[in-house]
DRENMARPA-495195 format. One record per residue (C-alpha): residue in one letter; x, z, y; residue number from 1. Coordinates in pm, whole numbers, plus 32768, in hexadecimal, padded with zeros to 4 digits. Example, Ala and Ser with C-alpha at 12.3 -4.5 7.8 and 13.67 -1.06 7.14 Angstrom:
% residues 2
{'a' {84CE 830C 7E3E} 1}
{'s' {8557 82CA 7F96} 2}
END
This chain:
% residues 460
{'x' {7675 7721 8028} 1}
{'x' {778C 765A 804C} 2}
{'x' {7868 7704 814A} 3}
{'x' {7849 7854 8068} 4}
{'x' {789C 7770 7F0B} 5}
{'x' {79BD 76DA 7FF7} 6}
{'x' {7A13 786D 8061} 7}
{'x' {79F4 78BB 7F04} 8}
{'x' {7B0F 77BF 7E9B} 9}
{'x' {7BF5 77F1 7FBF} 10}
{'x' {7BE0 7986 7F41} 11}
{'x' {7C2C 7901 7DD5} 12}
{'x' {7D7E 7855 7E40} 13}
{'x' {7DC1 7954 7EF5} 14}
{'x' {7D9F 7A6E 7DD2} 15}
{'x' {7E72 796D 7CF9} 16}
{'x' {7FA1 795D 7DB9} 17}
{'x' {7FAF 7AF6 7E09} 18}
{'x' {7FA5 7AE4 7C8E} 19}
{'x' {80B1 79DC 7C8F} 20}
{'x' {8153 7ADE 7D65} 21}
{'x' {8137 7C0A 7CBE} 22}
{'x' {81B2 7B8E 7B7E} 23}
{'x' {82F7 7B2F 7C24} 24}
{'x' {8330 7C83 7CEF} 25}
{'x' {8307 7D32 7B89} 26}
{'x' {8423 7C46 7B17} 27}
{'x' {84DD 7C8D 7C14} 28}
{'x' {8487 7DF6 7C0A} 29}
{'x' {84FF 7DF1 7AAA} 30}
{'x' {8666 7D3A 7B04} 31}
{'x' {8686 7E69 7BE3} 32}
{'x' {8623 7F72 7B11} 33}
{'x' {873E 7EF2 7A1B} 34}
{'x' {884C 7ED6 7B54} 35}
{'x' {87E0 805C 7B9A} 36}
{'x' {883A 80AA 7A3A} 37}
{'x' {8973 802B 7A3B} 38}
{'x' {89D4 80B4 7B7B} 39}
{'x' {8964 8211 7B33} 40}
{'x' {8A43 81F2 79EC} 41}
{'x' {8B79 81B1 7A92} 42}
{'x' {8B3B 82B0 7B9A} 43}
{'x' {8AFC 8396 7A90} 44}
{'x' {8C5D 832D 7A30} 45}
{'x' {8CE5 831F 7B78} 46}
{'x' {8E0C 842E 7BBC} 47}
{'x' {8D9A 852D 7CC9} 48}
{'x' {8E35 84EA 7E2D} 49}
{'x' {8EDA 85BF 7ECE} 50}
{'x' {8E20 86F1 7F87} 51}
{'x' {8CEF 8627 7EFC} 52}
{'x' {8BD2 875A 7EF3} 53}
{'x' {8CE2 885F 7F65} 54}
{'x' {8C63 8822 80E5} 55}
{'x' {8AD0 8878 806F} 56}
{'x' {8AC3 86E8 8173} 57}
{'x' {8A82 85D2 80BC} 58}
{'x' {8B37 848D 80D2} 59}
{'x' {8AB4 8393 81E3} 60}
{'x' {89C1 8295 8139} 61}
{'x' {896F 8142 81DE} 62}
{'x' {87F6 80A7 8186} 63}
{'x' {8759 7F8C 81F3} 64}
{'x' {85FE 7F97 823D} 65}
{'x' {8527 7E16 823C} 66}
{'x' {8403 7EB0 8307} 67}
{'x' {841C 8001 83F1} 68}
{'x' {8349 8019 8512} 69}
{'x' {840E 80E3 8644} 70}
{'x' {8360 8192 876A} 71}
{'x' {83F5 81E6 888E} 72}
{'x' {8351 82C4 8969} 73}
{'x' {83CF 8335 8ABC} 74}
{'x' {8321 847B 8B61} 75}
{'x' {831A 8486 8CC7} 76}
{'x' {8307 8593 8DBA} 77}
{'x' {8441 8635 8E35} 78}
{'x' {845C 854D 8F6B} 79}
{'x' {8314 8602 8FD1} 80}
{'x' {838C 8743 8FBF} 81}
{'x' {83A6 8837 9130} 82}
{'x' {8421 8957 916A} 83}
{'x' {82DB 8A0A 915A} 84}
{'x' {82A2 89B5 8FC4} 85}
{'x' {8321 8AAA 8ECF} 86}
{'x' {8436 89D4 8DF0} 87}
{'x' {846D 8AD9 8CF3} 88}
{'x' {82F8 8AA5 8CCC} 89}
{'x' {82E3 8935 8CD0} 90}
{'x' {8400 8935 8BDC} 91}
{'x' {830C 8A03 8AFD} 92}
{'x' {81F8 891F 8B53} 93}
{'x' {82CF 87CE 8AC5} 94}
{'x' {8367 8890 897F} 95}
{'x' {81FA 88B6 8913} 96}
{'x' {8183 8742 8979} 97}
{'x' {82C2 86FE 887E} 98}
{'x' {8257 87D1 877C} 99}
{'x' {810E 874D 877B} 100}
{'x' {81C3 85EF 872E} 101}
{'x' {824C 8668 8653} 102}
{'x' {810D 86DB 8584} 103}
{'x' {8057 8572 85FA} 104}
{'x' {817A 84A0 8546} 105}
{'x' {8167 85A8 842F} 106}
{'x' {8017 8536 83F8} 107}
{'x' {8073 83BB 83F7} 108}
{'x' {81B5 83F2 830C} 109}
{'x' {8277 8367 8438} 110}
{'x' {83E6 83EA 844A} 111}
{'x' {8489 847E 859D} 112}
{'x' {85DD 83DD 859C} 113}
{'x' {864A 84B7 86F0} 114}
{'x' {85D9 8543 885E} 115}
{'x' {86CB 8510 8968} 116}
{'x' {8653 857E 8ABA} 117}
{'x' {850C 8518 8AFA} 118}
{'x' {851E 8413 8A0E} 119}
{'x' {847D 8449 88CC} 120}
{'x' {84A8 8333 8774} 121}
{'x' {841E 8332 863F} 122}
{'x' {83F4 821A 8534} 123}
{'x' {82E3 8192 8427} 124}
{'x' {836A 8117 82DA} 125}
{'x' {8472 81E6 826F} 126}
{'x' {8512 828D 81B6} 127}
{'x' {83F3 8241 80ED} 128}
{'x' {8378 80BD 8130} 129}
{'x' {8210 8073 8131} 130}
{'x' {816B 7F59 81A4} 131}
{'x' {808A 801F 8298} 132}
{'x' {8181 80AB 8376} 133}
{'x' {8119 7FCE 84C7} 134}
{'x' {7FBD 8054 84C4} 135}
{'x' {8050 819D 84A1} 136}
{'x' {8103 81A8 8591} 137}
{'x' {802B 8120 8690} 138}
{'x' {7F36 81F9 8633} 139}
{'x' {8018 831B 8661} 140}
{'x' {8062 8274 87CF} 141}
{'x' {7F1C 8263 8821} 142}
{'x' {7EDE 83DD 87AF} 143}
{'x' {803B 8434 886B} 144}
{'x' {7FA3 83C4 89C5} 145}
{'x' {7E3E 846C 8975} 146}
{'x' {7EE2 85CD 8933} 147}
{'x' {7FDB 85A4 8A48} 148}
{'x' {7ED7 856E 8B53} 149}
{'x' {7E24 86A9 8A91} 150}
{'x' {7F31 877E 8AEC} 151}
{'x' {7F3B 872F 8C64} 152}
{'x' {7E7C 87AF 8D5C} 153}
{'x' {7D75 86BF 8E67} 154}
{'x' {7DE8 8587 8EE4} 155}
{'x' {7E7B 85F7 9016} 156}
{'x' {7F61 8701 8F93} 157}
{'x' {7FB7 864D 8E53} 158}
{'x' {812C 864C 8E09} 159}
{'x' {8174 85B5 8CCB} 160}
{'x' {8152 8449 8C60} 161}
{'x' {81AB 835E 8B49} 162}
{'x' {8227 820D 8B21} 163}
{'x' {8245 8181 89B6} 164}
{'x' {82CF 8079 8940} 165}
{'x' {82B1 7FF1 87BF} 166}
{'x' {8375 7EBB 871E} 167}
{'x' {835A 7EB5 8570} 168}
{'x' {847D 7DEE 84C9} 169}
{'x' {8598 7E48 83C1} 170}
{'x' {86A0 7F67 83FF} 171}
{'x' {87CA 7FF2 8382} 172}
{'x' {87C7 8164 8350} 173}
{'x' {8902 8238 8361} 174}
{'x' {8884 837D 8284} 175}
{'x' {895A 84B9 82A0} 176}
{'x' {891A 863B 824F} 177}
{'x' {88F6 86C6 8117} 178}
{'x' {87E5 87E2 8193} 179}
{'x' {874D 8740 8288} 180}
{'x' {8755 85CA 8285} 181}
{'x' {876C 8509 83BB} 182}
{'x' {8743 839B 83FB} 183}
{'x' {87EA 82B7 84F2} 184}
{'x' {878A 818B 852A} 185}
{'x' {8826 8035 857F} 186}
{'x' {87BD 7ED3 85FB} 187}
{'x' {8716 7DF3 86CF} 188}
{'x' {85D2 7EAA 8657} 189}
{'x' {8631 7FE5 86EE} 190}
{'x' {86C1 7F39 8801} 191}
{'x' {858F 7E3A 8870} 192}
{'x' {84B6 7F7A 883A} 193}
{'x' {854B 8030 894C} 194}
{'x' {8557 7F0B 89FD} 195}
{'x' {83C4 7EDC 89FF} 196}
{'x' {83A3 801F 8A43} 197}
{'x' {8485 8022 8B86} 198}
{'x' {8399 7F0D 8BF6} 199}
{'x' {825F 7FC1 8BE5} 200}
{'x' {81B0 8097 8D0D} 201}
{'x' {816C 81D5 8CE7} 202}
{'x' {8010 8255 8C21} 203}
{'x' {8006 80BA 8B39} 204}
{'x' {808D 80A4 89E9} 205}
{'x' {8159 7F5B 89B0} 206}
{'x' {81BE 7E8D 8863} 207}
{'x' {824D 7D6A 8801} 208}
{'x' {81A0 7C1E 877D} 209}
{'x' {8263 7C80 8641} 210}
{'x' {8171 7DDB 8606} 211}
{'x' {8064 7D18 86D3} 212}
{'x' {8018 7C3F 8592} 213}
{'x' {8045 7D47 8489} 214}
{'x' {7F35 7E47 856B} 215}
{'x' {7E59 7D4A 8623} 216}
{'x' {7D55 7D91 8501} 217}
{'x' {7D12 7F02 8563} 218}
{'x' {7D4A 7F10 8710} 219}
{'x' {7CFD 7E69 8843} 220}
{'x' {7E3E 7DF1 88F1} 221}
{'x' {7E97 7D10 8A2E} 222}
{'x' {7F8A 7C23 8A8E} 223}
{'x' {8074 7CEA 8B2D} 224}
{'x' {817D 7C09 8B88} 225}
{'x' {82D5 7B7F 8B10} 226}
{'x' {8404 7C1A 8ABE} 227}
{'x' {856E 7B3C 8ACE} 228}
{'x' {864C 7B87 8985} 229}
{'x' {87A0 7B21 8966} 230}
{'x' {87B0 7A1B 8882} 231}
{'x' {8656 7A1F 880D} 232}
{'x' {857E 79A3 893E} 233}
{'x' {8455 7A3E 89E5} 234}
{'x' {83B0 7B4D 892E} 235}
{'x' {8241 7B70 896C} 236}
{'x' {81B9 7CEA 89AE} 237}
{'x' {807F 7D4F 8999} 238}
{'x' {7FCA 7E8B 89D9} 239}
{'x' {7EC3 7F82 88FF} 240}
{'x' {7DC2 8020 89C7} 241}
{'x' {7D21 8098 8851} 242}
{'x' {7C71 8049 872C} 243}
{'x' {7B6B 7F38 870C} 244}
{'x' {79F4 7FB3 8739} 245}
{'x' {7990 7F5F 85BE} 246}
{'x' {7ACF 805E 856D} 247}
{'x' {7A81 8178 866F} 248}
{'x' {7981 828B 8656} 249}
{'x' {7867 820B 876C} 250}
{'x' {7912 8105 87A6} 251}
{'x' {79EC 8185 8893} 252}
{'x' {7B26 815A 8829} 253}
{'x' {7BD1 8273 87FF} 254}
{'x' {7BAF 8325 869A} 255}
{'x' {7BA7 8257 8563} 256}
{'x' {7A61 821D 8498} 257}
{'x' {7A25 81F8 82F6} 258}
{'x' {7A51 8087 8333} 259}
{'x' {7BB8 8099 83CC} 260}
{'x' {7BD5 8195 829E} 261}
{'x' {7BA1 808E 818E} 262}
{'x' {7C34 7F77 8236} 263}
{'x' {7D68 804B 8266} 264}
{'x' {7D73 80B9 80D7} 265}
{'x' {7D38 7F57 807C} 266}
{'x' {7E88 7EED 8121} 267}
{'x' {7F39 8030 80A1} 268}
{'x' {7EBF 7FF9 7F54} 269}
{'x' {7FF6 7EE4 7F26} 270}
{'x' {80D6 8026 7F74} 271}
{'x' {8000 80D7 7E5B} 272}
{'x' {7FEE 7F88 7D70} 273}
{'x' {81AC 7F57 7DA3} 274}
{'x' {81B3 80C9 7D37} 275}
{'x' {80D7 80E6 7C09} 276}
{'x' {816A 7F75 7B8E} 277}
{'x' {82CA 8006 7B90} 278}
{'x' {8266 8134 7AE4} 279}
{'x' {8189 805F 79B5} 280}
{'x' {82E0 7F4A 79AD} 281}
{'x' {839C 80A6 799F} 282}
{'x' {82D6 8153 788C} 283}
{'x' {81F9 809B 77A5} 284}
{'x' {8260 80A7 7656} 285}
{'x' {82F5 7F3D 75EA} 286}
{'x' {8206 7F23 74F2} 287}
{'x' {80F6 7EC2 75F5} 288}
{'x' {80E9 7D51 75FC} 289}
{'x' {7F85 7D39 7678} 290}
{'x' {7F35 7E7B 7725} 291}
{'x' {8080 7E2C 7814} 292}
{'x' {80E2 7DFC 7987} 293}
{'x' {802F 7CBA 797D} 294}
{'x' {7EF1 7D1C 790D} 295}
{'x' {7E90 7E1B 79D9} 296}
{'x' {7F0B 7D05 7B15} 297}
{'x' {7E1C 7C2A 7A74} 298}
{'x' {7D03 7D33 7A78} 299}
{'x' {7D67 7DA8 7C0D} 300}
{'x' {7D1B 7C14 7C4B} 301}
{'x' {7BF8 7BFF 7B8C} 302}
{'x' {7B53 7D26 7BED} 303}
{'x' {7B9E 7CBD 7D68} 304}
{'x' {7B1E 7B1C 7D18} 305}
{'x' {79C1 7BC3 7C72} 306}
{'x' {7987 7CA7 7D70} 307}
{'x' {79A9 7BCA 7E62} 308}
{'x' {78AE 7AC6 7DAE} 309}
{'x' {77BE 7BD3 7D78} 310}
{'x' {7799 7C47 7EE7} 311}
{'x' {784F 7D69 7F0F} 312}
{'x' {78D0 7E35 802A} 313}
{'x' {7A28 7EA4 8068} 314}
{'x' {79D4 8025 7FFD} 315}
{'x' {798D 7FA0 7EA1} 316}
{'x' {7AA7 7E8E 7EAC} 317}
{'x' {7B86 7FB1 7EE1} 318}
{'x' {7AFA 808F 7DC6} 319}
{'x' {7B34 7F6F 7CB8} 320}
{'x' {7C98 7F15 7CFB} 321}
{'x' {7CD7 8079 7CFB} 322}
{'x' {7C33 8080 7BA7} 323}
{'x' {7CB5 7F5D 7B34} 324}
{'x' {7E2F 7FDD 7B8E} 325}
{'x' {7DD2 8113 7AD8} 326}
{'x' {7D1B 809A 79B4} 327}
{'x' {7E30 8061 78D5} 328}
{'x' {7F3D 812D 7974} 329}
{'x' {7EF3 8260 7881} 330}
{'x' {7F95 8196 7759} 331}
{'x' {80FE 8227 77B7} 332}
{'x' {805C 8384 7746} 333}
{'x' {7FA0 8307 762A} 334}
{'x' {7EF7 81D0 7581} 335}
{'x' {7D91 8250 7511} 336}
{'x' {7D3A 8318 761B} 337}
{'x' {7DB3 8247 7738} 338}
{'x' {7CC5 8246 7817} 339}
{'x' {7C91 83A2 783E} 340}
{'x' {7E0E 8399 787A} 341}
{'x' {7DA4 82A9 7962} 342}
{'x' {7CEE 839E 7A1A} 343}
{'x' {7DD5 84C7 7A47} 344}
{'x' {7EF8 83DF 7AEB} 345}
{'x' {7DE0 8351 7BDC} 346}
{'x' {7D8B 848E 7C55} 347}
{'x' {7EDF 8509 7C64} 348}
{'x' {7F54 83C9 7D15} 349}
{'x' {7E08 83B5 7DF4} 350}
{'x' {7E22 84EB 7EEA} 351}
{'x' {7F5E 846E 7F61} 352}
{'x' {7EB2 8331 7FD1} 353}
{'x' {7DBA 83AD 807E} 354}
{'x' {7C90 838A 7FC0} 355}
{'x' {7B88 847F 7FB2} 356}
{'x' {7B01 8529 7E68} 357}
{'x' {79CB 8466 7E7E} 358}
{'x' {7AA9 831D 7E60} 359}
{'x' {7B77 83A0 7D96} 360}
{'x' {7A50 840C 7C9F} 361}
{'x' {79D4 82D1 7C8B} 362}
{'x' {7B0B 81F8 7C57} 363}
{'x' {7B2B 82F7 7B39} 364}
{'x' {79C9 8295 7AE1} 365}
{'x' {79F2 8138 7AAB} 366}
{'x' {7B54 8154 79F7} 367}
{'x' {7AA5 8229 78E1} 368}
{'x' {7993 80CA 78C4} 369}
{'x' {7AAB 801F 783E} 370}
{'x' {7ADF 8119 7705} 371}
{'x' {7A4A 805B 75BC} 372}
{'x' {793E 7FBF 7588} 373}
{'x' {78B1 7F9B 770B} 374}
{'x' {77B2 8041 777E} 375}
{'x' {77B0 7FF8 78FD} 376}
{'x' {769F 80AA 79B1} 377}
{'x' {76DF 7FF8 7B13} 378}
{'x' {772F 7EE7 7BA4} 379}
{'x' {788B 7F63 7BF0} 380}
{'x' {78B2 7F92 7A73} 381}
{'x' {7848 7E53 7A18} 382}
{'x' {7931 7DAE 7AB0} 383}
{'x' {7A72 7E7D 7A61} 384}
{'x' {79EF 7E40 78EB} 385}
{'x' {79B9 7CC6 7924} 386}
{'x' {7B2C 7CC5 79D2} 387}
{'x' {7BC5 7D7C 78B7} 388}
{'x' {7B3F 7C7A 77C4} 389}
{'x' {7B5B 7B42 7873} 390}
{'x' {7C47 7AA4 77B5} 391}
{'x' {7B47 7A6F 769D} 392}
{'x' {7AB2 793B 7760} 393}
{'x' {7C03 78D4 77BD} 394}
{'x' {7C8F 77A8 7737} 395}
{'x' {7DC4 7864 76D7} 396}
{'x' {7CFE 796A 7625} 397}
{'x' {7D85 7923 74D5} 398}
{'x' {7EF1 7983 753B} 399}
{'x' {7EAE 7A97 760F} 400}
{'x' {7DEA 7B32 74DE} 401}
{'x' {7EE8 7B10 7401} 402}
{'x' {7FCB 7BB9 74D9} 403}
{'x' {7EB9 7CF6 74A9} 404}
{'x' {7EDC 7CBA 7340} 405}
{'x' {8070 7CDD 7348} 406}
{'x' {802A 7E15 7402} 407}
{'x' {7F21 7EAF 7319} 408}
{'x' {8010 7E0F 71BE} 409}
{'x' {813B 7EEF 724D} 410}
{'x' {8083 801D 7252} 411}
{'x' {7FD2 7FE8 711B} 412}
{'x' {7E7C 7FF4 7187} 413}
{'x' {7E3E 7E57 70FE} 414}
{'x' {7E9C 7DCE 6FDB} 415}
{'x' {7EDC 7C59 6F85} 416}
{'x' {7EA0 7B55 70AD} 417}
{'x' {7D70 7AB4 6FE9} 418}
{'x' {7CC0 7C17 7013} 419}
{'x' {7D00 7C21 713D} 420}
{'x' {7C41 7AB0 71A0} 421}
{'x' {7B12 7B5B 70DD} 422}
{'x' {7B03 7C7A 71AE} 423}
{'x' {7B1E 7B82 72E3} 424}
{'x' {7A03 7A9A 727E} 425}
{'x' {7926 7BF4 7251} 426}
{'x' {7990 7CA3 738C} 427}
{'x' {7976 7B27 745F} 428}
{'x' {7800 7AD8 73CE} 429}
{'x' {779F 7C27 7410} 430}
{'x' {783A 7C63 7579} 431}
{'x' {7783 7BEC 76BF} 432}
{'x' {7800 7BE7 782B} 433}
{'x' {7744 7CC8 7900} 434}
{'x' {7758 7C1F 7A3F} 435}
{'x' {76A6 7ABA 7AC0} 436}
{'x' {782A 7A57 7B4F} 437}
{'x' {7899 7A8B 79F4} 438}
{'x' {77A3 79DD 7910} 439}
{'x' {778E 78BF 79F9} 440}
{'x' {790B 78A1 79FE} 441}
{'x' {7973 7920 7879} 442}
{'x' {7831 791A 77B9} 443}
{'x' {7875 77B2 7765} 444}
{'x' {79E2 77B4 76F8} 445}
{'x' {79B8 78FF 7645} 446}
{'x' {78AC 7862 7526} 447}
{'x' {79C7 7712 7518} 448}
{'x' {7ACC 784F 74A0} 449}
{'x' {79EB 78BF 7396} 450}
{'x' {79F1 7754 7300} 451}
{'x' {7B63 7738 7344} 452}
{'x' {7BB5 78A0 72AA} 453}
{'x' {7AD8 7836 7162} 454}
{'x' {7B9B 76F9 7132} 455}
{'x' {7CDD 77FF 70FF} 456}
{'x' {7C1D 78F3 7005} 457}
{'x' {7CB1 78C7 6E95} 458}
{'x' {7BB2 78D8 6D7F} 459}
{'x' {7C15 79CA 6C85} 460}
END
């Protein structure tokens, strides 16, 4: 009992600072948002250079990337070749084994920088970031070597073979083409990358300690050895021989089961979470002073703390944050019908992501519990409606509810603040939290805010 109360708090201070956290990227996110604007405006005053969109090329652009993941991967098999073997149709033979890379990183949303020889590289992370790209990546490695030994005949005639070699850290990105884009990439990243993979023997898959700890989750890897860097020490390499058995179908290693599934969406869903954010910071209407960015943060914690109390898996974890993200996110379409709003962006934003229309039904599901007055029907919707009203056995519930009065006032849908503490006392003596987590934690303070609220109310 008292290493899961002790488990219980440590996942408490955890949810609290990631709150901390987001709050402050949304700052920041809003400090950007403003720099954009001002830069577009002066480019939109900017004089047009010279030749600029005469060419049909676009200007060189330089971006910096905090987090790419590079693969190098060298294919070997021309030192085997006699002069018995058909090279015309070996040459045939390796376009294909490159054009199914092509289709595996197309899968991940891994980039191919450029082939050059036998040497084939490709990066994770850009140009659109994501915090998943090192298990991307090595999960396109891993599917790499599997279709490469596909392609080749038995053992003893086998010509091709693969060494990889995968390092994730930040990058610069020289971008040029106006048609068709291409990305060249820049520092020590790129460079240590190659470097691991000229290590490696043929047929083993190496990476850095770097992508070690950001993938050790998901595979099995072993100490490989070191690696000297200039300047920087001895790198330690390690190398993937595949999943873990509680992420494989059978056990075996190989293809990736529903629990690597949700384990991978939970870490994606910060991707999914930085995305939505922006958008609600973007696009609420100002009038929103309770239904804002920090709310529905506040309900993505909550949601996560109460499932957690309550027992339940990471399937379900995953459903209610996505909920929770979602719940409120309709309100830059319209105020009374919000939730339904709610709804359509989830299952427009969903697909993209990966989840199925099962999951996706149900996180639409439990965003409509939340519509007024709650009616949950599951546990899943108990607690999204207990998240969305915690702050009713808060001690700063008082404040946070007058910020929902401000918001209803400047729409016109209140009238004087003293009406407003009436409805409260009503709607607080006649709500009840759904969930044993919540009364034991809320219940309490909630019935000290109906004394508090009646000490405000003006007779008339």
């Amino acid at each position: 009992m008292t290493q899961k109360r002790d488990e219980l708090i440590r996942r408490i201070q955890k949810l609290v600072k990631q709150n901390q956290e987001l709050i402050d990227q949304n700052e920041k996110l809003h400090k950007a948002i403003d720099e954009l604007t001002a830069q577009n405006e002066l480019l939109k005053r900017r004089p047009a250079a010279v030749g600029e969109g005469g060419s049909g090329e676009a200007d060189q652009q330089v971006r910096k990337f905090k987090m790419a993941t590079v693969l190098f991967a060298n294919i070997e098999g021309f030192y085997k070749l006699t002069g018995e073997m058909d090279s015309q149709s070996l040459m045939d033979q390796l376009d294909a084994v490159l054009i199914g890379f092509n289709q595996i990183l197309k899968k991940y949303k891994i980039h191919k920088i450029k082939t050059i020889g036998d040497t084939y590289m490709a990066a994770g992370g850009i140009p659109e970031k994501n915090i998943t790209n090192p298990i991307q990546v090595v999960m396109a490695a891993l599917e790499m070597q599997a279709y490469l030994s596909d392609q080749s005949p038995g053992d003893d005639k086998k010509i091709w073979n693969m060494s990889l070699g995968i390092h994730t850290g930040p990058v610069t990105a020289n971008i040029s083409g106006k048609k068709k884009i291409s990305y060249d990439l820049k520092g020590d990243t790129v460079n240590i990358a190659h470097r691991v993979q000229g290590v490696g023997e043929s047929g083993k898959i190496l990476i850095s300690v770097m992508t070690y700890e950001l993938i050790k989750e998901f595979f099995v890897c072993e100490y490989y050895g070191k690696l000297p860097v200039k300047y920087k020490g001895d790198l330690e390499i390690f190398e993937v021989t595949g999943l873990r058995p509680e992420f494989s179908i059978n056990g075996e290693g190989k293809v990736p089961n529903e629990n690597f599934d949700i384990k991978f969406k939970l870490i994606q869903f910060t991707d999914l979470q930085e995305i939505v954010l922006d958008k609600l910071e973007r696009e609420l209407p100002s009038y929103l002073y309770y239904h804002n960015v920090k709310h529905t943060v506040d309900v993505v914690t909550e949601v996560e703390l109460i499932g957690w109390a309550e027992g339940l898996e990471d399937e379900d974890i995953l459903i209610l944050k996505t909920a929770g993200l979602f719940h409120d996110a309709g309100h830059t379409v319209s105020y009374d019908d919000h939730e339904y709003q709610g709804t359509l962006m989830a299952r427009a934003y969903l697909p993209e992501y990966g989840y199925t229309e099962e999951e996706i039904e149900r996180v639409c599901d439990v965003i409509m519990a939340t519509k007024m007055p709650p009616k949950p029907k599951n546990l899943l919707q108990r607690i999204i409606c207990d998240a969305d009203l915690d702050y009713l056995g808060r001690s700063d519930m008082i404040p946070v509810s007058n910020t929902l009065y401000k918001e209803l006032k400047e729409q016109e849908k209140i009238g004087t603040l003293n009406d407003w503490n009436k409805l409260q006392v009503k709607f607080i003596s006649g709500h009840q939290y759904f969930t044993k987590t919540a009364q034991s934690l809320r219940e309490v303070n909630k019935q000290k805010q109906i004394e508090r609220i009646r000490e405000l109310i003006e007779d008339e």
